[in-house]
PyMOL Python script that loads the backbone (N, CA, C, O; Angstrom):
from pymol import cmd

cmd.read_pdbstr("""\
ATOM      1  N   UNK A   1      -3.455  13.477  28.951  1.00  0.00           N
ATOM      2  CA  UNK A   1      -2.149  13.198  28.396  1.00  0.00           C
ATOM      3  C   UNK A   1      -1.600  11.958  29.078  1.00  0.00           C
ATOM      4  O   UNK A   1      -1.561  11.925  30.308  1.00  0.00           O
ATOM      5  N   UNK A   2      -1.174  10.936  28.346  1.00  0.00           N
ATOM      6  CA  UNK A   2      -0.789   9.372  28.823  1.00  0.00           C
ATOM      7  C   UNK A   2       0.722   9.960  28.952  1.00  0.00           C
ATOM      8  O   UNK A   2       1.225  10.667  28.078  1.00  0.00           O
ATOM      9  N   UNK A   3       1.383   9.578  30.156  1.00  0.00           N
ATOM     10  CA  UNK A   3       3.087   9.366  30.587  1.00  0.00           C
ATOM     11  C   UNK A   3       3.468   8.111  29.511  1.00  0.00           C
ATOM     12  O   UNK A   3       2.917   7.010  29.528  1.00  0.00           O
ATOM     13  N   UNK A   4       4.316   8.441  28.765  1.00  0.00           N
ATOM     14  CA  UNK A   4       5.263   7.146  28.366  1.00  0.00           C
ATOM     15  C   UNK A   4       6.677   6.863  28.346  1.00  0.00           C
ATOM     16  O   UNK A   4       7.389   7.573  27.637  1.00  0.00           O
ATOM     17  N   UNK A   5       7.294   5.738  29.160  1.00  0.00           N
ATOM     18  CA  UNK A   5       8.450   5.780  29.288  1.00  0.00           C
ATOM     19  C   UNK A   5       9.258   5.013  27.955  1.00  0.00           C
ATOM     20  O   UNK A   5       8.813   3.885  27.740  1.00  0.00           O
ATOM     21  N   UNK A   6      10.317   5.428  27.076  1.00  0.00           N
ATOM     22  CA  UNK A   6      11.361   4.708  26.550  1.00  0.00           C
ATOM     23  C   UNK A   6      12.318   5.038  27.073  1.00  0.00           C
ATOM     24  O   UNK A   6      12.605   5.890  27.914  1.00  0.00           O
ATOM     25  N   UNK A   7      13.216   3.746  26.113  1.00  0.00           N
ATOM     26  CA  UNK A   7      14.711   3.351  26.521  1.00  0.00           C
ATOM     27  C   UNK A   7      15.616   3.908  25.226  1.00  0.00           C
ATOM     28  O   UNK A   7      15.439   3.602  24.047  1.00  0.00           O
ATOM     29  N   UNK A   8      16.600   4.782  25.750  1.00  0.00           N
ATOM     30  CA  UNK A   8      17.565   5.533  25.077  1.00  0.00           C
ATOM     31  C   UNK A   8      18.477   5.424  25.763  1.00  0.00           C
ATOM     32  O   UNK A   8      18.490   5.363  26.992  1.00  0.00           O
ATOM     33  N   UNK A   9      19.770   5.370  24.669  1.00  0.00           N
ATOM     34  CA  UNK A   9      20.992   5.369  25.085  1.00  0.00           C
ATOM     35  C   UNK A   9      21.106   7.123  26.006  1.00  0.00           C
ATOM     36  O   UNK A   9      20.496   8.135  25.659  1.00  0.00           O
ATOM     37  N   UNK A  10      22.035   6.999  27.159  1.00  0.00           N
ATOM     38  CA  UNK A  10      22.389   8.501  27.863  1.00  0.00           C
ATOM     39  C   UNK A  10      22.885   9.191  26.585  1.00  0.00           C
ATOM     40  O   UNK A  10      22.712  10.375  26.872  1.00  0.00           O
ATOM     41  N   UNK A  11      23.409   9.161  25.320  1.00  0.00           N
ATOM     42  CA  UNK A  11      23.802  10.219  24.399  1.00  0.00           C
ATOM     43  C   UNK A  11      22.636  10.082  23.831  1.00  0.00           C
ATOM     44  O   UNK A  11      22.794  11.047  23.082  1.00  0.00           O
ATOM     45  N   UNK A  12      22.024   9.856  23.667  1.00  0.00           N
ATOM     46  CA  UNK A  12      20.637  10.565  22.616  1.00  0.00           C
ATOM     47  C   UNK A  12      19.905  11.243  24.239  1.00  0.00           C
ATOM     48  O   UNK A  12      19.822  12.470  24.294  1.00  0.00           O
ATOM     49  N   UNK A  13      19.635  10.796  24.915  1.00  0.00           N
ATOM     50  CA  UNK A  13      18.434  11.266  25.867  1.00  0.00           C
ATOM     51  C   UNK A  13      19.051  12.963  26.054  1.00  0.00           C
ATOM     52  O   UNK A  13      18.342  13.966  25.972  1.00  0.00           O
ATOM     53  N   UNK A  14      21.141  12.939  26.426  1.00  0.00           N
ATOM     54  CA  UNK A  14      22.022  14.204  26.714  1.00  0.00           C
ATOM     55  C   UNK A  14      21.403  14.918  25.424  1.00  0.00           C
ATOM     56  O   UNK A  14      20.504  15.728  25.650  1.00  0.00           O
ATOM     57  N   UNK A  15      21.782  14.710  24.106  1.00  0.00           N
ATOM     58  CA  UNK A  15      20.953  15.314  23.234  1.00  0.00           C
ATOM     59  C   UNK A  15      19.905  15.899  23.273  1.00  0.00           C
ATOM     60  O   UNK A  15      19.529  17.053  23.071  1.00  0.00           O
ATOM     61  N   UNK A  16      19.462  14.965  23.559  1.00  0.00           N
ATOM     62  CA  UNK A  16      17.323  15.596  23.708  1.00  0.00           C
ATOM     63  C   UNK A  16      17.342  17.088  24.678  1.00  0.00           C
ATOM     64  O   UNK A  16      16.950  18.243  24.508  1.00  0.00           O
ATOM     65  N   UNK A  17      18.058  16.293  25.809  1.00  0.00           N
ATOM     66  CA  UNK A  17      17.859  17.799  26.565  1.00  0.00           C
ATOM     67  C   UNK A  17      18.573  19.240  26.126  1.00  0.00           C
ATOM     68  O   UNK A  17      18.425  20.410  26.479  1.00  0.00           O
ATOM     69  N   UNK A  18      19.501  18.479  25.086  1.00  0.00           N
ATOM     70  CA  UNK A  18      20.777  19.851  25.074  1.00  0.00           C
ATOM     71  C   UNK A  18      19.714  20.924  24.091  1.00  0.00           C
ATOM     72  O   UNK A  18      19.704  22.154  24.138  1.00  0.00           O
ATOM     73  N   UNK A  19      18.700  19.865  23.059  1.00  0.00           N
ATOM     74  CA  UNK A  19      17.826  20.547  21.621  1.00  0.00           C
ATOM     75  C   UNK A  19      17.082  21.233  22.508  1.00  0.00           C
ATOM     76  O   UNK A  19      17.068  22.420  22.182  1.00  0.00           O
ATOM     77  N   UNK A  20      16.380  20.999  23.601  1.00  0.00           N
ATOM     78  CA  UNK A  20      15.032  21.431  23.684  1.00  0.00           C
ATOM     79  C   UNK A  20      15.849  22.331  24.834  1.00  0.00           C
ATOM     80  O   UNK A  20      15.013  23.205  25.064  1.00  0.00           O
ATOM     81  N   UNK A  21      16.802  22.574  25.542  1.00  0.00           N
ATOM     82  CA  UNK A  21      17.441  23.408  26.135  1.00  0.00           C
ATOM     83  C   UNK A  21      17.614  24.796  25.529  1.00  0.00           C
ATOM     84  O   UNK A  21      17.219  25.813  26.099  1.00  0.00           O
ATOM     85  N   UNK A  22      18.216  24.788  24.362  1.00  0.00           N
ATOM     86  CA  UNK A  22      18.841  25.824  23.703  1.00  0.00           C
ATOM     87  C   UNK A  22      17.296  26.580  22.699  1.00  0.00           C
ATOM     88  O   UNK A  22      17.245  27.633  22.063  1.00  0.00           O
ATOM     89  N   UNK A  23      16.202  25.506  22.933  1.00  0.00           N
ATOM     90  CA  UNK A  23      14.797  25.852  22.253  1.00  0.00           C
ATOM     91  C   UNK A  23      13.544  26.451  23.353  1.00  0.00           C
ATOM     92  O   UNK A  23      12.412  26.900  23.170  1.00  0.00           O
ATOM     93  N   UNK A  24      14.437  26.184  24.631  1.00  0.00           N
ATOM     94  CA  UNK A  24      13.469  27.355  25.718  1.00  0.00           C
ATOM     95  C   UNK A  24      12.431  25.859  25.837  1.00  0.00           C
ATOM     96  O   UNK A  24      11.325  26.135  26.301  1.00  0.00           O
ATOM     97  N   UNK A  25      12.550  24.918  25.623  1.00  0.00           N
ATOM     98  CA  UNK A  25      11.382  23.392  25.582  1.00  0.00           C
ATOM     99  C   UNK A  25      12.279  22.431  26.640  1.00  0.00           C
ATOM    100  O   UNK A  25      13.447  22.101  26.847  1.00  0.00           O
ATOM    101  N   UNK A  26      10.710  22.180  27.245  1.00  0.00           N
ATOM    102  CA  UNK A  26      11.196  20.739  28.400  1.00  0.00           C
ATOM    103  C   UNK A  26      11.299  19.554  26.993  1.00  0.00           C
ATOM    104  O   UNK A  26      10.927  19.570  25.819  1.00  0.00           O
ATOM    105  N   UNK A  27      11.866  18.789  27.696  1.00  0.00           N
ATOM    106  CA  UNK A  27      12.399  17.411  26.924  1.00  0.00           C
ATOM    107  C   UNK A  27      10.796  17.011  25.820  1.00  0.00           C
ATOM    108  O   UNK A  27      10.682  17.026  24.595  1.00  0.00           O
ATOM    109  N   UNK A  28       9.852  16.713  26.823  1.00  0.00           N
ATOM    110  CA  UNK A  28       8.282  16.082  26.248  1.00  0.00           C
ATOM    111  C   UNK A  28       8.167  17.161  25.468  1.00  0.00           C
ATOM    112  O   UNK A  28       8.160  16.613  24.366  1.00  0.00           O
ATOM    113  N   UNK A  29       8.049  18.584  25.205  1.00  0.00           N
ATOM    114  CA  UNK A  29       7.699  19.232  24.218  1.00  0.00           C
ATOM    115  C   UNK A  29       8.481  18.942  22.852  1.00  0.00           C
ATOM    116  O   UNK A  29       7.926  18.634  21.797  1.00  0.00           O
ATOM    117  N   UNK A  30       9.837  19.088  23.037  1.00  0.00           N
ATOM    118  CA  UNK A  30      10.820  19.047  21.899  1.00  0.00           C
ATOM    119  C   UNK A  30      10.270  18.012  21.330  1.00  0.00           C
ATOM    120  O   UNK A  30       9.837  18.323  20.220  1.00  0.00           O
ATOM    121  N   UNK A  31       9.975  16.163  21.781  1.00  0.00           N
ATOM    122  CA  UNK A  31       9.477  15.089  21.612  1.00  0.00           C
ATOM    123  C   UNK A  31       8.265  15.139  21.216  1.00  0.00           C
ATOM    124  O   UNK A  31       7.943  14.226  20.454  1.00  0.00           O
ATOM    125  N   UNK A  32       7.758  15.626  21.380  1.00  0.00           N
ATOM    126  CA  UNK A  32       6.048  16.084  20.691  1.00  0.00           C
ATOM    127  C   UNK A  32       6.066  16.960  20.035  1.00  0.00           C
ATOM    128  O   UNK A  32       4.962  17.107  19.511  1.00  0.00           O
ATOM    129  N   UNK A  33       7.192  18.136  19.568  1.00  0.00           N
ATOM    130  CA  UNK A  33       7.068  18.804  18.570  1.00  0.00           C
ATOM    131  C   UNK A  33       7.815  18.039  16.901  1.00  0.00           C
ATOM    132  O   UNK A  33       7.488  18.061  15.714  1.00  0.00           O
ATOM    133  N   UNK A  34       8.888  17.460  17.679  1.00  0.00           N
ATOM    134  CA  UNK A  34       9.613  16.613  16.527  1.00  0.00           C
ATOM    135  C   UNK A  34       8.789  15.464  16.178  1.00  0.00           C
ATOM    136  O   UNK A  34       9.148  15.096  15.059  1.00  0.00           O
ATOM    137  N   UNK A  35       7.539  14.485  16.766  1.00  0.00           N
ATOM    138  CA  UNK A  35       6.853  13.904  16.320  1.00  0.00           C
ATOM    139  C   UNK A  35       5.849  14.489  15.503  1.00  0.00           C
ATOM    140  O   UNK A  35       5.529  13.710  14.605  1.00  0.00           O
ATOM    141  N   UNK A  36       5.080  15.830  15.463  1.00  0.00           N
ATOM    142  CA  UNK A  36       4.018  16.087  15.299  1.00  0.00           C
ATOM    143  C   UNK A  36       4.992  16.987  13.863  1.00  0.00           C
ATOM    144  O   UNK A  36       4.445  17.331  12.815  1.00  0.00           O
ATOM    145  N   UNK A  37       5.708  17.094  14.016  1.00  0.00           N
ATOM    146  CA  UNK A  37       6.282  17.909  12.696  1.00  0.00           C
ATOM    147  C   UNK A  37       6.921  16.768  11.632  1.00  0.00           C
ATOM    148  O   UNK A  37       7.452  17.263  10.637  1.00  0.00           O
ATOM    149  N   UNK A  38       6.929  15.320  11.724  1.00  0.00           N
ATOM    150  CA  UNK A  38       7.717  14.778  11.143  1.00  0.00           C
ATOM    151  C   UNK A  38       6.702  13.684  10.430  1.00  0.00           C
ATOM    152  O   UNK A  38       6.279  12.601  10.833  1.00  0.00           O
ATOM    153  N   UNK A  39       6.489  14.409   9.213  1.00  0.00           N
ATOM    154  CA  UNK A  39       5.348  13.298   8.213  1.00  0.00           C
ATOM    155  C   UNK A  39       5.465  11.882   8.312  1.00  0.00           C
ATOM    156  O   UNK A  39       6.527  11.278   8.464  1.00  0.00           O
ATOM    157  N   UNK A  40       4.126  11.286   8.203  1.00  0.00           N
ATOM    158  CA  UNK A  40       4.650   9.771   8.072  1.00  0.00           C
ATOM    159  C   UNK A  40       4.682   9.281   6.408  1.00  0.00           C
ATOM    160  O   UNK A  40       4.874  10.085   5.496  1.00  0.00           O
ATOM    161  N   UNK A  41       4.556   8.455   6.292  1.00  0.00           N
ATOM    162  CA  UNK A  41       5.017   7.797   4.735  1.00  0.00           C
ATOM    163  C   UNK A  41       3.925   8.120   3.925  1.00  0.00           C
ATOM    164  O   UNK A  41       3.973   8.699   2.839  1.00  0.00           O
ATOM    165  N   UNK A  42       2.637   7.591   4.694  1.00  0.00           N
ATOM    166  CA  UNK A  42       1.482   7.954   4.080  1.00  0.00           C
ATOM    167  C   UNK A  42       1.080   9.592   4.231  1.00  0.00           C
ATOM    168  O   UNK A  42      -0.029   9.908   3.802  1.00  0.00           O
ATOM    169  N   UNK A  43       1.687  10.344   4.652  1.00  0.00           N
ATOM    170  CA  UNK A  43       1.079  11.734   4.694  1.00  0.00           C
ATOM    171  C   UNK A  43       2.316  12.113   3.621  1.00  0.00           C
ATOM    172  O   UNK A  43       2.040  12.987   2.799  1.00  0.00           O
ATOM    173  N   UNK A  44       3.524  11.581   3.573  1.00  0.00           N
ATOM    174  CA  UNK A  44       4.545  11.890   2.651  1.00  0.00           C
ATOM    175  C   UNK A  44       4.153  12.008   1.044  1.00  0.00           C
ATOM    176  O   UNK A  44       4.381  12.983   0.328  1.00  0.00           O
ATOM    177  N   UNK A  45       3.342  10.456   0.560  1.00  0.00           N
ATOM    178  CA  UNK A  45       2.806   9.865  -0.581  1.00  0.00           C
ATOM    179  C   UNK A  45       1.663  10.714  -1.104  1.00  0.00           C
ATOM    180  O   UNK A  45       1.264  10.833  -2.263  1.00  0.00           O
ATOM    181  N   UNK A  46       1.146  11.381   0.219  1.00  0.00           N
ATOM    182  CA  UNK A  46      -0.447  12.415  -0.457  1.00  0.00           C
ATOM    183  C   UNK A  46       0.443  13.698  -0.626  1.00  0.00           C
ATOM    184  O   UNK A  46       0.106  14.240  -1.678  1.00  0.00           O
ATOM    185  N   UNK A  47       1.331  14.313  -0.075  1.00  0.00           N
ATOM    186  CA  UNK A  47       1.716  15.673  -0.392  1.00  0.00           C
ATOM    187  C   UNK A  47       2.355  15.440  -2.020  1.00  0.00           C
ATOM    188  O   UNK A  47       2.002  16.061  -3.023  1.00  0.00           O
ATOM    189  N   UNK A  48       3.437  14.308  -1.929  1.00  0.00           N
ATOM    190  CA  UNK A  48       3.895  14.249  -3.257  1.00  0.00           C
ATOM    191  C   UNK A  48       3.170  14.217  -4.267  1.00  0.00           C
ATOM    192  O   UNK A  48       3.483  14.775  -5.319  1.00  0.00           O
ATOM    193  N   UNK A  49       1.711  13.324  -4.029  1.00  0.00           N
ATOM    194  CA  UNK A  49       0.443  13.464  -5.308  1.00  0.00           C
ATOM    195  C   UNK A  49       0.053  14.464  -5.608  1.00  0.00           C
ATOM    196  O   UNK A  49      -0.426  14.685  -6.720  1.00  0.00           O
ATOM    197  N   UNK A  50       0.192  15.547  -4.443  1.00  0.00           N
ATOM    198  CA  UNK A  50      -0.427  16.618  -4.668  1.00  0.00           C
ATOM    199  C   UNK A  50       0.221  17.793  -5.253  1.00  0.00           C
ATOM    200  O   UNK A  50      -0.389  18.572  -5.986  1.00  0.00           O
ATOM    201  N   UNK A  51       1.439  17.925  -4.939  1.00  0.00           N
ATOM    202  CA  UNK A  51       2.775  18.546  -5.539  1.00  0.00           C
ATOM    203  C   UNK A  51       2.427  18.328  -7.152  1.00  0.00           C
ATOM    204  O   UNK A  51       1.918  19.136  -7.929  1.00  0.00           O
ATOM    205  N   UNK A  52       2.789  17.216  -7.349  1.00  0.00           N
ATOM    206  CA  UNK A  52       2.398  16.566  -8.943  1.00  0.00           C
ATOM    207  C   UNK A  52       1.528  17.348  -9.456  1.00  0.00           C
ATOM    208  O   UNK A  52       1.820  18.266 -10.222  1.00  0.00           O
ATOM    209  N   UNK A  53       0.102  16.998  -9.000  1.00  0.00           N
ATOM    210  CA  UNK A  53      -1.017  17.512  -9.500  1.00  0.00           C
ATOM    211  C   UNK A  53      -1.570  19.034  -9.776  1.00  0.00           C
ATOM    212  O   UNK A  53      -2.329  19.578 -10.577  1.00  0.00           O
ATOM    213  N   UNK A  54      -0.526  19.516  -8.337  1.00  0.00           N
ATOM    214  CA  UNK A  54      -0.421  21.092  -8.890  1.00  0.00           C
ATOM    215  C   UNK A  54       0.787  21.436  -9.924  1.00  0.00           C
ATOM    216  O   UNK A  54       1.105  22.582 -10.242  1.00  0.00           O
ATOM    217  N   UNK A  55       1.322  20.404 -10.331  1.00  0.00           N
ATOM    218  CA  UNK A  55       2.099  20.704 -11.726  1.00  0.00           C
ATOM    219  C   UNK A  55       1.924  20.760 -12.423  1.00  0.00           C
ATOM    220  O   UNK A  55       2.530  21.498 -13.200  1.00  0.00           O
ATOM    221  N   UNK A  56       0.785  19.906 -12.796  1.00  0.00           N
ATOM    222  CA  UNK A  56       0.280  19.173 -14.307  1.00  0.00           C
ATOM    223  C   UNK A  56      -1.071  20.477 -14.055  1.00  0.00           C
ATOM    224  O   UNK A  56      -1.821  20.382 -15.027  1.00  0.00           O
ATOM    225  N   UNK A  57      -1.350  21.105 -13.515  1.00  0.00           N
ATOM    226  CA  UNK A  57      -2.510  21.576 -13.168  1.00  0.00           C
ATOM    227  C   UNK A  57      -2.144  23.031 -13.680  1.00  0.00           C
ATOM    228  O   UNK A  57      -2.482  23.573 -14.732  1.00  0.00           O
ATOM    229  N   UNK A  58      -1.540  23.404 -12.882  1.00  0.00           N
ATOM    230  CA  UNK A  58      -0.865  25.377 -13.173  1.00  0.00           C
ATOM    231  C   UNK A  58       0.118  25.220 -13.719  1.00  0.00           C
ATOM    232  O   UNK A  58       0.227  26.053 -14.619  1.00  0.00           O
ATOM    233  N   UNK A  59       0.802  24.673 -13.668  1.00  0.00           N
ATOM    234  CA  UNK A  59       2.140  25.007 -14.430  1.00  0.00           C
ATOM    235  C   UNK A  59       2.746  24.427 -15.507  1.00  0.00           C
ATOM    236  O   UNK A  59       3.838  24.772 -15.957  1.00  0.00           O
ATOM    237  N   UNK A  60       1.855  23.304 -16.046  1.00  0.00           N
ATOM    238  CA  UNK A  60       1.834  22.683 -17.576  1.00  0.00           C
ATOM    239  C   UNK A  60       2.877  21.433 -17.446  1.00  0.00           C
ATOM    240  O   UNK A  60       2.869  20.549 -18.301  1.00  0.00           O
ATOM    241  N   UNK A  61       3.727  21.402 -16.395  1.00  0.00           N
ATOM    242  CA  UNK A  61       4.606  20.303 -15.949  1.00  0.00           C
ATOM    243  C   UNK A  61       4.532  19.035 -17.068  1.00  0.00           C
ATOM    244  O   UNK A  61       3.314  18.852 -17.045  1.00  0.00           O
ATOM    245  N   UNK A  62       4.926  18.288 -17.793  1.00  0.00           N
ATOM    246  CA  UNK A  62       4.520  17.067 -18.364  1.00  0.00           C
ATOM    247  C   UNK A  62       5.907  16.083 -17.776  1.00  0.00           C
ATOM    248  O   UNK A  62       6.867  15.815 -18.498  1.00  0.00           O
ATOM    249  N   UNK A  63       5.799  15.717 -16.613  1.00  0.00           N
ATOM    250  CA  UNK A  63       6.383  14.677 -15.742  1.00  0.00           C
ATOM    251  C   UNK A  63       6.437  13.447 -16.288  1.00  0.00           C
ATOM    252  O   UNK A  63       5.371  12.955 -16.658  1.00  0.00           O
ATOM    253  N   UNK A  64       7.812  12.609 -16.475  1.00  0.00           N
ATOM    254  CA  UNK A  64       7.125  11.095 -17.543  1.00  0.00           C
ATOM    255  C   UNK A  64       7.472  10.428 -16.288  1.00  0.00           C
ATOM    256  O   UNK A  64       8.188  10.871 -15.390  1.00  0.00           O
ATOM    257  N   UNK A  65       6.872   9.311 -16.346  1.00  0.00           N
ATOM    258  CA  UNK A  65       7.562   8.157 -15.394  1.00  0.00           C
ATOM    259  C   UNK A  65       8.838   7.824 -14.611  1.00  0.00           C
ATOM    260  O   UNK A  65       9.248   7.452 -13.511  1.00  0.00           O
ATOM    261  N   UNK A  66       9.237   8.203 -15.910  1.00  0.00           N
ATOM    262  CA  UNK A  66      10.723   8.203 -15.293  1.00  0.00           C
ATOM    263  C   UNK A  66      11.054   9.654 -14.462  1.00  0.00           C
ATOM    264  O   UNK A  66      11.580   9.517 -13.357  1.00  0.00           O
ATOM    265  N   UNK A  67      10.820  10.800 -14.856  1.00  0.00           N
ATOM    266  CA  UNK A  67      10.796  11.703 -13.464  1.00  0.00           C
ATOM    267  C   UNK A  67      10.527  11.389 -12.390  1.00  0.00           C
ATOM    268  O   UNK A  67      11.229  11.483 -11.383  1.00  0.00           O
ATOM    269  N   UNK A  68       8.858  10.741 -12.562  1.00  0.00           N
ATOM    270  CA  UNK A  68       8.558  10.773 -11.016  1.00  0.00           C
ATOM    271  C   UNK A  68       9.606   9.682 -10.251  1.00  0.00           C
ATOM    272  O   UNK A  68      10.163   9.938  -9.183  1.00  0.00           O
ATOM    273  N   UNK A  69       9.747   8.580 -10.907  1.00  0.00           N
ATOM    274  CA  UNK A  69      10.641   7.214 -10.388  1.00  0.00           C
ATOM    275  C   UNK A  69      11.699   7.885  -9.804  1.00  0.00           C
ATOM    276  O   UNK A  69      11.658   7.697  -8.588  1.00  0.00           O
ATOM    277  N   UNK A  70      13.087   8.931 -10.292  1.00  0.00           N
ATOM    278  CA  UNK A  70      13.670   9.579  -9.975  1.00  0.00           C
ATOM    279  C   UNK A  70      13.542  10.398  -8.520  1.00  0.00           C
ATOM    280  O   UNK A  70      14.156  10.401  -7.453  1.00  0.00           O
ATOM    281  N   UNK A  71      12.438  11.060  -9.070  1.00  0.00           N
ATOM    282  CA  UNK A  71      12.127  11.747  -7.918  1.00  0.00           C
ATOM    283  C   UNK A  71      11.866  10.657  -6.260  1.00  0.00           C
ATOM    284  O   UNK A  71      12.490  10.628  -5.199  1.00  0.00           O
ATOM    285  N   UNK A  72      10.984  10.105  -6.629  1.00  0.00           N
ATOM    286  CA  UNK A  72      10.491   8.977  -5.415  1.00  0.00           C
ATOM    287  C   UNK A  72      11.933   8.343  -5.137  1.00  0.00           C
ATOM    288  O   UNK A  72      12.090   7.688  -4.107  1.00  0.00           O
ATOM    289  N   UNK A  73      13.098   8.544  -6.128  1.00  0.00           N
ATOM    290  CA  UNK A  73      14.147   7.682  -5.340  1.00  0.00           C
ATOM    291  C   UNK A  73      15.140   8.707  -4.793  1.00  0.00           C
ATOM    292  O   UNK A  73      15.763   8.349  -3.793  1.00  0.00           O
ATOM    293  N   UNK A  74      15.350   9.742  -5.212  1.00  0.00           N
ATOM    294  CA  UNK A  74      15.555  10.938  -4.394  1.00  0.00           C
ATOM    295  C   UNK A  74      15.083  10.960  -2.532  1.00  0.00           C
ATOM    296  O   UNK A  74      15.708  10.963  -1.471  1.00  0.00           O
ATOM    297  N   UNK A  75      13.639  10.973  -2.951  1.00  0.00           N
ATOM    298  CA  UNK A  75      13.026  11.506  -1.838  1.00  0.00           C
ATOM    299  C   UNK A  75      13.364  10.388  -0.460  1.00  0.00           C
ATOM    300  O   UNK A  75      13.723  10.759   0.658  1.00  0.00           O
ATOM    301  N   UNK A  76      13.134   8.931  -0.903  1.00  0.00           N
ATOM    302  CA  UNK A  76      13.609   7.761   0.113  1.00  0.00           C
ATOM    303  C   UNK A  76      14.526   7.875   0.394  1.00  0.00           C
ATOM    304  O   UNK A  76      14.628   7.845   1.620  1.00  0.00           O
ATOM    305  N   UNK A  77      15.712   8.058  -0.282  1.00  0.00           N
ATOM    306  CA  UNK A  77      17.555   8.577  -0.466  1.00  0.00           C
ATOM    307  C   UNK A  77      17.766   9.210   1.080  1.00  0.00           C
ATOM    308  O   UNK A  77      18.380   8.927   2.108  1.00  0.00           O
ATOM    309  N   UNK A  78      16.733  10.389   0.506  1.00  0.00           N
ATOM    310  CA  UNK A  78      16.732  11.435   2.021  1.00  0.00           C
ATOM    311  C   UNK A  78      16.250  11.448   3.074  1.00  0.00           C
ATOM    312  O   UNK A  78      16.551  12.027   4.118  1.00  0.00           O
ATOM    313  N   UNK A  79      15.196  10.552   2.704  1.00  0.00           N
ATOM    314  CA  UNK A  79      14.005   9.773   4.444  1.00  0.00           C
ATOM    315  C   UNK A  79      15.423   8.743   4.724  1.00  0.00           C
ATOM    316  O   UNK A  79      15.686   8.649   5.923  1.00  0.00           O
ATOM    317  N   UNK A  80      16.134   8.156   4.018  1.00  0.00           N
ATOM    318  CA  UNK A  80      17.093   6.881   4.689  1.00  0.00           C
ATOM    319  C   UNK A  80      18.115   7.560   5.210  1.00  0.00           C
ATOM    320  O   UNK A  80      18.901   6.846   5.833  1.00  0.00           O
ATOM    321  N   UNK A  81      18.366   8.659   5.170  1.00  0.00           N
ATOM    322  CA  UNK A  81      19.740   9.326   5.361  1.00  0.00           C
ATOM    323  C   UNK A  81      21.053   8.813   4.240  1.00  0.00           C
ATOM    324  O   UNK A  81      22.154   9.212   4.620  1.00  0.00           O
ATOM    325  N   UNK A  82      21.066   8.336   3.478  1.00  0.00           N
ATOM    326  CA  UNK A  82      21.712   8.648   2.446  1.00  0.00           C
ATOM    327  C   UNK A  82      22.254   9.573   1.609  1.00  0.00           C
ATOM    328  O   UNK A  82      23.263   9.456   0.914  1.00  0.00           O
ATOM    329  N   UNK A  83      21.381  10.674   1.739  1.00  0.00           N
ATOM    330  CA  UNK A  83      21.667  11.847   0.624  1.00  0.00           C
ATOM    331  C   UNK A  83      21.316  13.173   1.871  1.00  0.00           C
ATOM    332  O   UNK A  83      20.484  13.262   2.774  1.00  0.00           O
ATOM    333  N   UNK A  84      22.459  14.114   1.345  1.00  0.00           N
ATOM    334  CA  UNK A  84      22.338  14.945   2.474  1.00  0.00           C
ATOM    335  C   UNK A  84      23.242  15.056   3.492  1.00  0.00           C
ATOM    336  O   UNK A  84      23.832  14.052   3.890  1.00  0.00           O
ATOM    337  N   UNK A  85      23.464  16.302   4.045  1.00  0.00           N
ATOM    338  CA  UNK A  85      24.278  16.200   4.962  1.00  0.00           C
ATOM    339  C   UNK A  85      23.981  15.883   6.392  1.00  0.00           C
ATOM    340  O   UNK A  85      22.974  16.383   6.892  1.00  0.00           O
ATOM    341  N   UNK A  86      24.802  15.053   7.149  1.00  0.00           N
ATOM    342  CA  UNK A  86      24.729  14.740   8.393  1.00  0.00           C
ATOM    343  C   UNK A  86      24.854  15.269   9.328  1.00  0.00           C
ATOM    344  O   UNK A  86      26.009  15.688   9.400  1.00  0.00           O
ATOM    345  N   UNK A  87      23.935  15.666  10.670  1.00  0.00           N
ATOM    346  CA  UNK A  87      25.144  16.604  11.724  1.00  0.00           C
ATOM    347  C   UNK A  87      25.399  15.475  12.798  1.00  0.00           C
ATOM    348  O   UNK A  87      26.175  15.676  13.732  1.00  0.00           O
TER     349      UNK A  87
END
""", "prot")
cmd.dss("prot")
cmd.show_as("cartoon", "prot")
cmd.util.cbc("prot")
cmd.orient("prot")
């Protein structure tokens, strides 16, 4: 396991400890669980193909373009923090 140091403001780092406090987790776990749980773009793009495909597949889905476009602008909406509530 490689040590790595970043730079955080004292209110995010107070944060970090307060999450992984109240989660029974040292700081590096919470940080390695919130990385390892948090898709990247490209693991985002294969679940959504695949979502799709089990639509059109079992459930007769006929999705037009414009759904999916919708949808894909939904979904960025909510990766940007735009849509959704904030805490």
């Amino acid at each position: 396991m490689a040590d790595t140091t970043i730079k955080i403001s004292e209110e995010v780092r107070d944060r970090l400890r307060l999450l992984a406090e109240e989660r029974g987790l040292s700081t590096r776990a919470l940080v390695e669980r919130l990385a390892g749980a948090t898709p990247t773009e490209a693991e985002r793009t294969e679940r959504t193909a695949r979502g799709i495909a089990y639509l059109r597949a079992h459930l007769g889905v006929a999705l037009t373009d414009e759904d999916l476009s919708e949808g894909e602008a939904w979904r960025n909406a909510i990766a940007e923090g735009r849509v959704g509530r904030q805490r």
